[in-house]
BAKOLZA-712488 format. One line per 5 residues: number of its first residue (from 1); for each residue x negated, y negated, z of C-alpha. Coordinates in nm, 3 decimals, padded with zeros to 5 digits. Layout:
% BAKOLZA-712488
NUM = X:Y:Z; ...
This chain:
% BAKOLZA-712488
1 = 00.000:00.000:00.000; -00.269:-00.222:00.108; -00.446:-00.159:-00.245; -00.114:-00.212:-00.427; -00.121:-00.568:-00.263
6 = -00.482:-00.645:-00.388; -00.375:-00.599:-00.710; -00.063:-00.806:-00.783; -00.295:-01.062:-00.495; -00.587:-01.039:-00.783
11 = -00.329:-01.039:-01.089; -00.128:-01.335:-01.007; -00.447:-01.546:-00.923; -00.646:-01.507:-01.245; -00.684:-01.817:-01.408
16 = -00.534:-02.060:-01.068; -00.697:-02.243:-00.850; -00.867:-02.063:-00.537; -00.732:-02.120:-00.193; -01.001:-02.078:00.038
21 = -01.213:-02.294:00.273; -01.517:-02.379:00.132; -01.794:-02.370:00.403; -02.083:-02.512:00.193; -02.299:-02.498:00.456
26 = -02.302:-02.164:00.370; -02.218:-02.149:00.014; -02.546:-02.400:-00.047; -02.745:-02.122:00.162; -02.924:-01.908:-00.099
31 = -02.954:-02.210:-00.345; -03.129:-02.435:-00.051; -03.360:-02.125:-00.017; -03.425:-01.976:-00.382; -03.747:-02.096:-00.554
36 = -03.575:-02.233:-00.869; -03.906:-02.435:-00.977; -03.933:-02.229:-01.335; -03.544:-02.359:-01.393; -03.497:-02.691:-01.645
41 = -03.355:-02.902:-01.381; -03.253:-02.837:-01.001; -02.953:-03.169:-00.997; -03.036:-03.370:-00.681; -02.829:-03.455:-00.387
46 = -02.781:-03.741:-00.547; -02.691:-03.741:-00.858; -02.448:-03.438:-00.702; -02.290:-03.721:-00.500; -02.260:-03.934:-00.787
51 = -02.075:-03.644:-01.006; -01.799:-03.551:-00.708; -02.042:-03.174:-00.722; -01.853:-03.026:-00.433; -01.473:-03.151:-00.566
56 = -01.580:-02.986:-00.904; -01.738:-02.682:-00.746; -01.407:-02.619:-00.595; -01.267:-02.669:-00.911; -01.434:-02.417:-01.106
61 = -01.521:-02.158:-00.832; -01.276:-01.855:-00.907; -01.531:-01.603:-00.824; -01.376:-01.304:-00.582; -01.665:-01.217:-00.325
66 = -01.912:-01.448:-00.119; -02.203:-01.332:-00.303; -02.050:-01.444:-00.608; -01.967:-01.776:-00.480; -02.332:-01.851:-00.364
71 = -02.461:-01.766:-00.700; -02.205:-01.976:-00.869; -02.306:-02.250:-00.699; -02.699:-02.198:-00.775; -02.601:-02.158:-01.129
76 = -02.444:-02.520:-01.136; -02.734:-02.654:-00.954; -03.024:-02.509:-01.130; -02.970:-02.591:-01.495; -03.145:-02.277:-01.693
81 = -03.398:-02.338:-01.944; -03.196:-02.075:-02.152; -02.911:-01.849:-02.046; -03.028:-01.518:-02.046; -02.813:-01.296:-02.262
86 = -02.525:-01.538:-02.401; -02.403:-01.379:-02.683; -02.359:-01.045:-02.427; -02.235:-01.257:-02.085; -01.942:-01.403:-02.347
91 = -01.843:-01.105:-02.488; -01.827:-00.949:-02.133; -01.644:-01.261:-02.004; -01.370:-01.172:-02.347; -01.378:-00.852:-02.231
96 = -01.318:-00.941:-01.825; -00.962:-01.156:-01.999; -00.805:-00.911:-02.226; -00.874:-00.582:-02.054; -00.673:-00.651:-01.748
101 = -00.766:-00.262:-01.599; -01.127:-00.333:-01.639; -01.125:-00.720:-01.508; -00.908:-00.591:-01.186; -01.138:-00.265:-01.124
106 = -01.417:-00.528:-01.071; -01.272:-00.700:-00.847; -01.161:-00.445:-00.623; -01.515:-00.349:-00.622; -01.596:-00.735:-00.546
111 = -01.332:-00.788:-00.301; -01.504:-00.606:-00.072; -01.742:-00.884:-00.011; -01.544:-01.100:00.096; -01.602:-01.187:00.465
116 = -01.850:-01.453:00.562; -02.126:-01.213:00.721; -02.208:-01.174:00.321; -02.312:-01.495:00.320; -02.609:-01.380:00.536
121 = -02.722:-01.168:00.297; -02.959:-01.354:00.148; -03.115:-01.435:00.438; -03.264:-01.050:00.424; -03.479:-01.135:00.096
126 = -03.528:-01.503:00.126; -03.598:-01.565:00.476; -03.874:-01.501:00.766; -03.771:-01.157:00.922; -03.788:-01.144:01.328
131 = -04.159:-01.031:01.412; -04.146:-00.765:01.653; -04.362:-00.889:02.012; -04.726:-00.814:02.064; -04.604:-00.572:02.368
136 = -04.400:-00.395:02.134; -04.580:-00.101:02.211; -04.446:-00.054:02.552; -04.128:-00.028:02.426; -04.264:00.296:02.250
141 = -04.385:00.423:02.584; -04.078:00.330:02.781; -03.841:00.530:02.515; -04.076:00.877:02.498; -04.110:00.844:02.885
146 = -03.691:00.826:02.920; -03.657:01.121:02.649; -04.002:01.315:02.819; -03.847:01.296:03.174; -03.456:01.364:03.099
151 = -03.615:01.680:02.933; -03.824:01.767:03.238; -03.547:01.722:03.481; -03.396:02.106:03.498; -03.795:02.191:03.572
156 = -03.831:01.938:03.824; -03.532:01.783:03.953; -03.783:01.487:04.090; -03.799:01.341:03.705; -03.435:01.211:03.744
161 = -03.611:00.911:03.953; -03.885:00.877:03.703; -03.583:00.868:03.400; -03.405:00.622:03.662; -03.688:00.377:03.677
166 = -03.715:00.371:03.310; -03.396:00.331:03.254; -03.383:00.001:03.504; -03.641:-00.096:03.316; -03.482:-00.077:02.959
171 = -03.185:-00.256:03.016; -03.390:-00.556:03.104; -03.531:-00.502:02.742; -03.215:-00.346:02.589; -03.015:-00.703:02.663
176 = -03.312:-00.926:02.558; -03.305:-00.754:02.250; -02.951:-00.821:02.204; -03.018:-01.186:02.069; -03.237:-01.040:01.792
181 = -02.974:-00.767:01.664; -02.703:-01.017:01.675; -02.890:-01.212:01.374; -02.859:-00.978:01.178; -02.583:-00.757:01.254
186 = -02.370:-00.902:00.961; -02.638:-00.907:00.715; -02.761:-00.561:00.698; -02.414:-00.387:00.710; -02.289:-00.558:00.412
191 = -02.631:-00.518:00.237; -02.529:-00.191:00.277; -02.245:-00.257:00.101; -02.346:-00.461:-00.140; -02.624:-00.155:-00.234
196 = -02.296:00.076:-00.293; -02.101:-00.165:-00.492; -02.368:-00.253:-00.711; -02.394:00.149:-00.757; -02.034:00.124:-00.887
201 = -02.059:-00.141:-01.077; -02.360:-00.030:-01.278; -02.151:00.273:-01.374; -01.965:00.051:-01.659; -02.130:00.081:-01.936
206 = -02.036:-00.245:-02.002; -02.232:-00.383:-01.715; -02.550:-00.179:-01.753; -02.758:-00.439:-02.041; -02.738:-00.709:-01.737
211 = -03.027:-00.546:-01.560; -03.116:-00.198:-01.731; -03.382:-00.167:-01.441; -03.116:-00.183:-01.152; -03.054:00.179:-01.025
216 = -03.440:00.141:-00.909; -03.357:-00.140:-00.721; -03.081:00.045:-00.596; -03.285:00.371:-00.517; -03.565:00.145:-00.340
221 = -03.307:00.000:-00.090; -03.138:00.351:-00.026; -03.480:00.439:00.164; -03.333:00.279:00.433; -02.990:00.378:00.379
226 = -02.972:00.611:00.727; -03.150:00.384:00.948; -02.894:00.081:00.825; -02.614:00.303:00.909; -02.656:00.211:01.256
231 = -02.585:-00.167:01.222; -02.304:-00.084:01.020; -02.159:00.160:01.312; -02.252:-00.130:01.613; -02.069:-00.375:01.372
236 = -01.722:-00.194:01.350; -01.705:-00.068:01.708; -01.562:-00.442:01.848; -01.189:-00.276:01.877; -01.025:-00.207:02.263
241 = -00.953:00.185:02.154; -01.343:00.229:02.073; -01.405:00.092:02.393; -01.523:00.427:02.573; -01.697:00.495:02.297
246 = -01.883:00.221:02.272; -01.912:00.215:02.646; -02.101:00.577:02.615; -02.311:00.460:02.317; -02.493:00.146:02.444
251 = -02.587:00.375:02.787; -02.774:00.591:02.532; -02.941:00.298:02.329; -03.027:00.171:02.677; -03.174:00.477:02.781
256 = -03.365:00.532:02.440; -03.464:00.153:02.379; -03.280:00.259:01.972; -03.185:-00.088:01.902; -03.527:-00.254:01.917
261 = -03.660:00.044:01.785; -03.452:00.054:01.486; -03.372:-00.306:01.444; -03.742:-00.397:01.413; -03.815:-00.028:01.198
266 = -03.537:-00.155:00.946; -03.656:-00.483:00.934; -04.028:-00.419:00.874; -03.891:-00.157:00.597; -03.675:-00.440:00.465
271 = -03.957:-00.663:00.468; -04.124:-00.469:00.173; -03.812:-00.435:-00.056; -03.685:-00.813:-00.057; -03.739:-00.809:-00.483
276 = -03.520:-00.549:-00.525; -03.251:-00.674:-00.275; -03.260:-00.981:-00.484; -03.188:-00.766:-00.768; -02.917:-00.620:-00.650
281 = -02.754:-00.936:-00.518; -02.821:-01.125:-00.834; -02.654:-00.803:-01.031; -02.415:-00.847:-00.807; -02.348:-01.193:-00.804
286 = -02.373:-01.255:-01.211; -02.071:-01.007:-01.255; -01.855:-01.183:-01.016; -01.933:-01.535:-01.206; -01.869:-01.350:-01.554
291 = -01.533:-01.326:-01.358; -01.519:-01.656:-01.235; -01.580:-01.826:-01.607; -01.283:-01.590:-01.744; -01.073:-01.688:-01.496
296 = -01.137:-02.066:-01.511; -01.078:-02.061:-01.900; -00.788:-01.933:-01.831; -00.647:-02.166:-01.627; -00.719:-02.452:-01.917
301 = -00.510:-02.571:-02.159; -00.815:-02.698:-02.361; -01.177:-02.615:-02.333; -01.509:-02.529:-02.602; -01.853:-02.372:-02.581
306 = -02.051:-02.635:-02.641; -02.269:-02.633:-02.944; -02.650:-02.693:-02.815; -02.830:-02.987:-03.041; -03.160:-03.085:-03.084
311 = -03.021:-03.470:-03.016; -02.683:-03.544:-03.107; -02.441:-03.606:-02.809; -02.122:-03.593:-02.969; -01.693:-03.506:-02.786
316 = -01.413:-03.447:-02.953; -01.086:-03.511:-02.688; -01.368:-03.474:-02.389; -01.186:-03.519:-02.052; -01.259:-03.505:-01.658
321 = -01.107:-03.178:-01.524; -01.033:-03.316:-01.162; -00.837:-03.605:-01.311; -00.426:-03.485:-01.337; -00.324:-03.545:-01.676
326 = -00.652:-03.710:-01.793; -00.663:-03.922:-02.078; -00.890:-03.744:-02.351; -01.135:-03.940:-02.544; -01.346:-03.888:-02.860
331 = -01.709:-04.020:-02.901; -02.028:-03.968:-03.089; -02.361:-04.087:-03.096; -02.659:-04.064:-03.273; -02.940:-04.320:-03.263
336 = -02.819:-04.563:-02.948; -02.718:-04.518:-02.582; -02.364:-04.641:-02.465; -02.311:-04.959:-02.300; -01.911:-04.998:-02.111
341 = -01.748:-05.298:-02.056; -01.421:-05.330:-01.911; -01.219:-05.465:-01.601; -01.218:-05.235:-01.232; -00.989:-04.922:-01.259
346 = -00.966:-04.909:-01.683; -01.125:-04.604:-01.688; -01.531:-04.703:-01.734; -01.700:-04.462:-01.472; -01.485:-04.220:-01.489
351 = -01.536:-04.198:-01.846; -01.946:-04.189:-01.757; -01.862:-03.893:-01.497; -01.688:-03.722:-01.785; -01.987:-03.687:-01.964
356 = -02.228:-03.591:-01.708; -02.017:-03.320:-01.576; -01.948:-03.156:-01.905; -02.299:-03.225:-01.939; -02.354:-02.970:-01.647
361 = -02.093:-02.702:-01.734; -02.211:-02.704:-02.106; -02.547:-02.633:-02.037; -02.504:-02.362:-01.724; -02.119:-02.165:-01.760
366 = -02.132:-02.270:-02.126; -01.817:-02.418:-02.070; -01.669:-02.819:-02.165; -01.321:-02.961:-02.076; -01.264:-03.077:-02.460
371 = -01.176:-02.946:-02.797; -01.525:-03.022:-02.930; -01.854:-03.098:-02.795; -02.227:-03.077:-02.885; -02.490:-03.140:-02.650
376 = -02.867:-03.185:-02.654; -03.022:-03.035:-02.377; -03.080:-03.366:-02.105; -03.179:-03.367:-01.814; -02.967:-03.525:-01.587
381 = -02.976:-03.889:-01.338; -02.709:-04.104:-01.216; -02.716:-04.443:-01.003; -02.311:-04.454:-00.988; -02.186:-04.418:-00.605
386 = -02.489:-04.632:-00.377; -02.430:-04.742:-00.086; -02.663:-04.917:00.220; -02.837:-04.694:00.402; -02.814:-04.819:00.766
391 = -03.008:-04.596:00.972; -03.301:-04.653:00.734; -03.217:-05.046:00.747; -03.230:-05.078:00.371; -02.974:-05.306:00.193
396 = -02.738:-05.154:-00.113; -02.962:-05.380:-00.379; -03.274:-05.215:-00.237; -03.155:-04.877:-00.251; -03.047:-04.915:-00.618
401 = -03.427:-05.062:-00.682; -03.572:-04.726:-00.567; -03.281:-04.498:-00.711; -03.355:-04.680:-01.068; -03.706:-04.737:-01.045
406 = -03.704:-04.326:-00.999; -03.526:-04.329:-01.349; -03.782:-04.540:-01.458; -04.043:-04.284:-01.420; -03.878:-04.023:-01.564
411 = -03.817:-04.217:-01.870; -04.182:-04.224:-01.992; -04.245:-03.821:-01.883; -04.227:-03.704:-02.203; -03.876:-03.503:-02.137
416 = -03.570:-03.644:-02.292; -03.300:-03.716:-02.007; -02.960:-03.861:-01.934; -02.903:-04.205:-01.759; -02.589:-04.275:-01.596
421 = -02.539:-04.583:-01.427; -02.256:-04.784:-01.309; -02.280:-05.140:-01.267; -02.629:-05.230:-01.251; -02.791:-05.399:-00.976
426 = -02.452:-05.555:-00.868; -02.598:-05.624:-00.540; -02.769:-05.945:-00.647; -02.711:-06.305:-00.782; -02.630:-06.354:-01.191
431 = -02.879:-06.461:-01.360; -03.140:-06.205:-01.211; -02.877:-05.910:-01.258; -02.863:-05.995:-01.613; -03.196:-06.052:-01.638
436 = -03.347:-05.709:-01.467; -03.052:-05.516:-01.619; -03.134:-05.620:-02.002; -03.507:-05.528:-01.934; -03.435:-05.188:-01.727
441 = -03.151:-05.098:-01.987; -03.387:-05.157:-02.281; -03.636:-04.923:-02.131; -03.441:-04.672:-02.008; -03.287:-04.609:-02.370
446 = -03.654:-04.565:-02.553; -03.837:-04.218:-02.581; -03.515:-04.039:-02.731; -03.326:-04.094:-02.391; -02.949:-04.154:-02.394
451 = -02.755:-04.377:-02.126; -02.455:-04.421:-02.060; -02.368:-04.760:-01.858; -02.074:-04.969:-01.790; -02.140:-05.335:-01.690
456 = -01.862:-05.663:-01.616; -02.165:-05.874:-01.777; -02.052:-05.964:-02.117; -02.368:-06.136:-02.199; -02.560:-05.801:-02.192
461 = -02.358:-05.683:-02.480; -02.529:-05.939:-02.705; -02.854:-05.870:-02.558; -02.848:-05.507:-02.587; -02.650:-05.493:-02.964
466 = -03.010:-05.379:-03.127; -03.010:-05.072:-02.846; -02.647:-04.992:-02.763; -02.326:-04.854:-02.893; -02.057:-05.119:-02.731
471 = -01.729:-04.985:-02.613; -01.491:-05.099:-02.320; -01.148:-05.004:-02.194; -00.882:-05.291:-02.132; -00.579:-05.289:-02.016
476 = -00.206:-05.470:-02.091; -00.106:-05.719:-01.853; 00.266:-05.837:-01.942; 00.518:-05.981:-01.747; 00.437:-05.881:-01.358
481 = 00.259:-05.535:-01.436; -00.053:-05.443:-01.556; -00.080:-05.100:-01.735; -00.448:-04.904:-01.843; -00.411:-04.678:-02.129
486 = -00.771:-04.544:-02.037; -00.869:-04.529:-02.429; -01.240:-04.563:-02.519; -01.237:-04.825:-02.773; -01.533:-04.964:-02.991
491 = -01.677:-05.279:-02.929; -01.737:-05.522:-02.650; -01.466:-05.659:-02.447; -01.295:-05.983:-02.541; -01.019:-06.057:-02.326
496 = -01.044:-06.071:-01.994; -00.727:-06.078:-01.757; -00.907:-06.082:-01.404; -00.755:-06.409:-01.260; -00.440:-06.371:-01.459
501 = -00.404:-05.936:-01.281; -00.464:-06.263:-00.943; -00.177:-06.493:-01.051; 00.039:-06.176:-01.097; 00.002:-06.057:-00.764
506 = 00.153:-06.399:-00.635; -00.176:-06.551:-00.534; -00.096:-06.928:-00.454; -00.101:-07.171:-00.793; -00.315:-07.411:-00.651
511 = -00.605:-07.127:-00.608; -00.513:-07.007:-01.002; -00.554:-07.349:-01.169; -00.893:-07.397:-01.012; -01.017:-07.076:-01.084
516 = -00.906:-07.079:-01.478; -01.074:-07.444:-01.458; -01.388:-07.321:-01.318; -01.380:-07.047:-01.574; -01.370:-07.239:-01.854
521 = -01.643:-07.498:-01.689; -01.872:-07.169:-01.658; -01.784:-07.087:-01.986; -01.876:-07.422:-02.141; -02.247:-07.425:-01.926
526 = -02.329:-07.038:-02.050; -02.285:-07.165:-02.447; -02.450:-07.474:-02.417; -02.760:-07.333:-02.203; -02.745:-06.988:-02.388
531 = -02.848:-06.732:-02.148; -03.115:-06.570:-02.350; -03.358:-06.894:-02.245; -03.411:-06.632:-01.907; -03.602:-06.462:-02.204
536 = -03.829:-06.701:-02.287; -04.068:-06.430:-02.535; -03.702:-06.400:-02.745; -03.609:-06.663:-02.993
């Protein structure tokens, strides 16, 4: 019955959003720890921040165990030079969507991994095992001398106090051990279990050309197979009925000193096989994101593999997934980066978020939220959500110096990337914004890098014409209400409704005349002075 329930559970939630708390503290756990330094870009916290990473992780996670999960989420964060096996991992993923027997035989198999001790897992191959103490020896003696004198006792009844004082003895050890074993009393019962399941899953055929060297891995680990038993047995005996049980057990580990013995046996055994536990976890893992990818497609009404180009960017009807009912927009470019104008709330960064997060999907699940999309392979930076830093006393204009001047750097490396800014250098007076942000903008854009910025400074559209593609968004403002249609439209913007969107909203008409007058004075002083004399090397 129970099994019946999985199924319809498993059935009715392919291709829907997955309820679930998302503990990425734990999630983030084998990514934080995995050496992904041969990868073509690890995404940093911040640019992560920028994107809304976590919101779109829970987006597209649909995978069925925890060790699926973590993997999912390395996969997004460490951008592969090349995924391994495309052509294969897509016609699995095909497979996975129309063979419903073969998709939910999987996941039973998967399911299985679904409590958070898996999470731990990792821990076993990535992590600094417990050392065993330098008197780890007496421990030995203490164990032989309880086994040597409860033997000795129907020879010579006077052993029983020699067993007795050993046995005082071990508890003392027997508890302090206790802290140790609780570590990792999660994560070697469900490698256990992850060993067996990846034994099951190997048996599709289907599933073999993912790692053709796996049932070694498998066989290496199964050394240990007996002496992990144990953990498994001290994990499940928690229950009131096994109470007596359990109650006769631990006065025999106690007397035998087993749990040190074994924990620290296992874990020096373990210590030698952490490769092929990765193996198996990454086998493991890759399967249940195969799933995850069918699943998410779908749940989409539109979505394309990307086609991967040498430079052109290029979306036909790209859109943000996490945005209800977004507004899809077309774009292409070739030569020049993309400069934004528009007013707050038409659409501008989320239009630049759009295209660094399909940036991300493309190139790792080989998956974009449009009908059409081609990508060069980018690596990817953002300066969109800054903020001041407080406890490290540093104002929001200096923290956008260092977060750009990074960019900067990585501009001349040599590697083709992908800027994405939002409003640059906002924190500080006009002239100098304009200024720094024509000369960052203009170098930013050189040694076939693409960027993507949206700016309220109109005069950097004429600056930048030579560099940039110009598009804005507007909006309608009739009568009382102001509407966005969130279209990308070519060119710079022209009209600009900021004080009317004030008079609108009933601010007093005293306030409105002198802004529009002050406006127009402004106006008058930026022709007749013509901003490009901050330039004074351009004519």
């Amino acid at each position: 019955m129970r099994k019946r329930k999985i199924i319809e559970k498993l059935k009715e939630s392919f291709g829907q959003f997955k309820e679930d708390d998302f503990r990425f503290d734990l999630i983030e756990k084998y990514f934080l720890n995995k050496d992904n330094s041969d990868s073509f870009q690890v995404l940093s916290d911040k640019t992560c921040n920028d994107l809304d990473f976590e919101e779109l992780f829970m987006f597209l996670d649909r995978t069925t165990s925890k060790v699926g999960q973590q993997c999912l989420y390395n996969n997004l964060r460490a951008i592969p030079n090349n995924i391994s096996n495309k052509d294969k991992k897509e016609e699995l993923i095909q497979k996975l969507t129309a063979d419903i027997d073969f998709r939910i035989n999987t996941q039973l198999q998967l399911e299985k991994l679904n409590k958070a001790d898996v999470f731990y897992i990792s821990s076993l191959f990535q992590e600094e095992h417990q050392e065993p103490p330098k008197w780890f020896f007496v421990i030995r003696m203490l164990s032989f001398t309880s086994l040597l004198s409860l033997i000795m006792i129907p020879f010579n009844p006077q052993m029983f106090f020699v067993f007795l004082c050993a046995f005082m003895v071990n508890i003392g050890i027997h508890y302090w051990n206790k802290k140790h074993l609780y570590k990792y009393l999660g994560s070697i019962p469900q490698l256990l279990r992850l060993n067996n399941i990846a034994n099951n899953l190997f048996k599709e055929h289907a599933f073999k050309e993912l790692d053709s060297g796996l049932p070694n891995s498998i066989r290496i680990i199964n050394q240990v197979r007996n002496r992990m038993s144990f953990f498994r047995l001290e994990a499940s005996l928690q229950s009131e009925s096994e109470a007596i049980f359990w109650g006769i057990l631990e006065l025999f580990k106690i007397a035998f000193l087993l749990e040190p013995l074994l924990l620290f046996g296992v874990l020096k055994r373990l210590d030698t096989k952490r490769k092929e536990i990765e193996n198996v976890f990454s086998f493991v893992g890759e399967i249940d994101v195969l799933v995850s990818i069918a699943s998410l497609r779908n749940g989409l009404d539109n979505y394309c593999l990307p086609e991967i180009s040498k430079s052109k960017l290029s979306a036909k009807s790209v859109y943000h997934p996490l945005i209800p009912d977004c507004i899809t927009n077309t774009i292409e470019i070739s030569d020049k980066s993309i400069l934004l104008t528009g007013s707050n709330m038409s659409g501008k960064t989320s239009f630049i978020r759009t295209i660094g997060l399909n940036m991300i999907t493309g190139l790792t699940i080989n998956t974009c939220f449009a009908k059409l999309m081609s990508i060069p392979k980018l690596r990817i930076y953002s300066a969109i959500r800054i903020s001041d830093d407080l406890m490290n006393d540093k104002s929001y204009y200096f923290e956008e110096v260092l977060t750009i001047k990074e960019m900067i750097e990585k501009s001349s490396n040599g590697k083709p990337n992908l800027f994405l800014l939002d409003e640059i250098f906002k924190g500080t007076n006009t002239i100098e914004r304009i200024s720094a942000g024509k000369a960052v903008l203009s170098t930013l854009s050189k040694n076939n890098n693409i960027v993507f910025v949206s700016t309220h400074d109109i005069e950097l559209t004429d600056m930048l014409s030579d560099e940039y593609e110009l598009y804005h968004f507007s909006e309608i403002v009739k009568d009382n209400n102001v509407d966005f249609d969130y279209k990308l439209k070519e060119g710079k913007l022209k009209n600009r409704n900021a004080i009317r969107i004030l008079q609108i909203n009933d601010y007093p008409n005293d306030l409105i005349n002198e802004a529009i007058e002050i406006s127009k004075k402004m106006d008058e002083i930026t022709v007749a002075n013509n901003v490009y004399t901050v330039y004074p090397n351009e004519k």
